[in-house]
C-alpha positions as CSV (number, residue, x, y, z in Angstrom):
1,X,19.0,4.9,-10.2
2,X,19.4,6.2,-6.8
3,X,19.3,10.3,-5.8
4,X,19.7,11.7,-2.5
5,X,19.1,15.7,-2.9
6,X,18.6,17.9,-0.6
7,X,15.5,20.1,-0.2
8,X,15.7,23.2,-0.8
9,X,13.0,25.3,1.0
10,X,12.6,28.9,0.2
11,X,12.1,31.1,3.1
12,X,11.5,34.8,2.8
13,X,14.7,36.4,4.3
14,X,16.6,33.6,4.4
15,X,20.7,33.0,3.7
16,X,21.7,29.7,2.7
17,X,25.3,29.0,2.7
18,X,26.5,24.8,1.5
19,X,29.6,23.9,2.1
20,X,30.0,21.0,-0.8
21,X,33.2,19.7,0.5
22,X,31.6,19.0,4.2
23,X,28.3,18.8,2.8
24,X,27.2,21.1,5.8
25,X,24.4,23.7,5.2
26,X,23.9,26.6,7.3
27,X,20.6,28.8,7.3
28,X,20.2,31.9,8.4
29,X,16.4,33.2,8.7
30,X,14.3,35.2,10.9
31,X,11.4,32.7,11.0
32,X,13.3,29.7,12.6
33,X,10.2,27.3,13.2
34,X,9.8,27.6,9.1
35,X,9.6,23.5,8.6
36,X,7.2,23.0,12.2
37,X,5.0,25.8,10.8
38,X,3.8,25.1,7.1
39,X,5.0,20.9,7.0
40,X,4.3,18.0,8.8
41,X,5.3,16.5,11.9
42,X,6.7,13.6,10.6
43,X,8.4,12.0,6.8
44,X,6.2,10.0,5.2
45,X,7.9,6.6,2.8
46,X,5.6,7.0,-0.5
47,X,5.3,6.4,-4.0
48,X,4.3,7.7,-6.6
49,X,3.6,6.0,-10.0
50,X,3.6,6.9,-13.9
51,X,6.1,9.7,-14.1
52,X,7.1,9.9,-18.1
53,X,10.4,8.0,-18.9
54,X,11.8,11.4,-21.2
55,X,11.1,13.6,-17.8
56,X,14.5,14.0,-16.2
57,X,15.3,13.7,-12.1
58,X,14.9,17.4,-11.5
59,X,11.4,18.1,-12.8
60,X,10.1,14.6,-10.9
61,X,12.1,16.4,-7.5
62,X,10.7,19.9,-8.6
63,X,6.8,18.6,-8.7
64,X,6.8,16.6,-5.7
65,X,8.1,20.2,-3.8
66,X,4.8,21.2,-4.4
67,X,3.7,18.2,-2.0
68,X,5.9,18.7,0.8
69,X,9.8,18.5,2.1
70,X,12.0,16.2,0.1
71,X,14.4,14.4,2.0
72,X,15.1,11.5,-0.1
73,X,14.3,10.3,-3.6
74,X,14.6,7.4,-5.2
75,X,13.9,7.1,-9.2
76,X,13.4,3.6,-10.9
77,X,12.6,3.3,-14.7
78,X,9.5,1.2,-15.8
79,X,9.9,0.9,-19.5
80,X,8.1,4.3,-20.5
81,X,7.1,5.4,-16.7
82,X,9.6,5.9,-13.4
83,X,8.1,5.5,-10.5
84,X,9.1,7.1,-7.5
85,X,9.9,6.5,-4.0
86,X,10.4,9.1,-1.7
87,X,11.3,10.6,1.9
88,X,8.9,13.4,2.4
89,X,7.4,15.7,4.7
90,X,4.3,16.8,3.2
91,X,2.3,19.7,3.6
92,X,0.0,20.5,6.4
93,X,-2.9,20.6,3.6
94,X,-1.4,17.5,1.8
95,X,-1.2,16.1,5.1
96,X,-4.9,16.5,6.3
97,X,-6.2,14.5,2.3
98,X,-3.6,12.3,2.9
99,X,-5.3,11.2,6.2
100,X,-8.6,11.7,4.7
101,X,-7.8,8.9,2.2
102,X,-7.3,11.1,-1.1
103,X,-4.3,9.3,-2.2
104,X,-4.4,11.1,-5.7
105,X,-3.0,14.1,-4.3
106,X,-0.8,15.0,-7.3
């Protein structure tokens, strides 16, 4: 099974209109450098292993949030685990033990 979502990232004073049709999003906030500021510079292609089967797409996309930006997901079933590959631009903290070699970030 395939999923492309897209993030959303909550920004204090922020208005999101999504136009589903055009499948345009407009963002109005006062802190415009929200993404440069708190994420990486650049998407990372990961995986992630041994999610349980019975947990459904939007709690695997909910947890890996906490990690970083999603910007693509991609959800395959192993038998009683899914493993996961996904877009992402993590977090400047995730980041810096990602580069340190802590791959067990979860």
């Amino acid at each position: 099974m395939k999923i492309n979502l897209i993030s959303q990232v909550v920004r204090p004073n922020a208005t999101i209109v999504i136009d589903i049709r055009n499948k345009k999003r407009e963002e109005t906030t006062s802190d415009d450098d929200y993404l440069e500021k708190h994420f990486a510079e650049q998407s990372r292609d990961l995986k992630f292993y041994d999610f349980p089967a019975y947990w459904k797409d939007n709690e695997i996309y909910e947890t890996l949030k906490q990690v970083g930006y999603v910007e693509k997901l991609e959800v395959r079933w192993n038998y009683k685990y899914r493993t996961v590959r996904a877009k992402i631009r993590l977090t400047k903290t995730m980041e810096d033990l990602y580069l340190k070699g802590r791959s067990n970030i979860l």
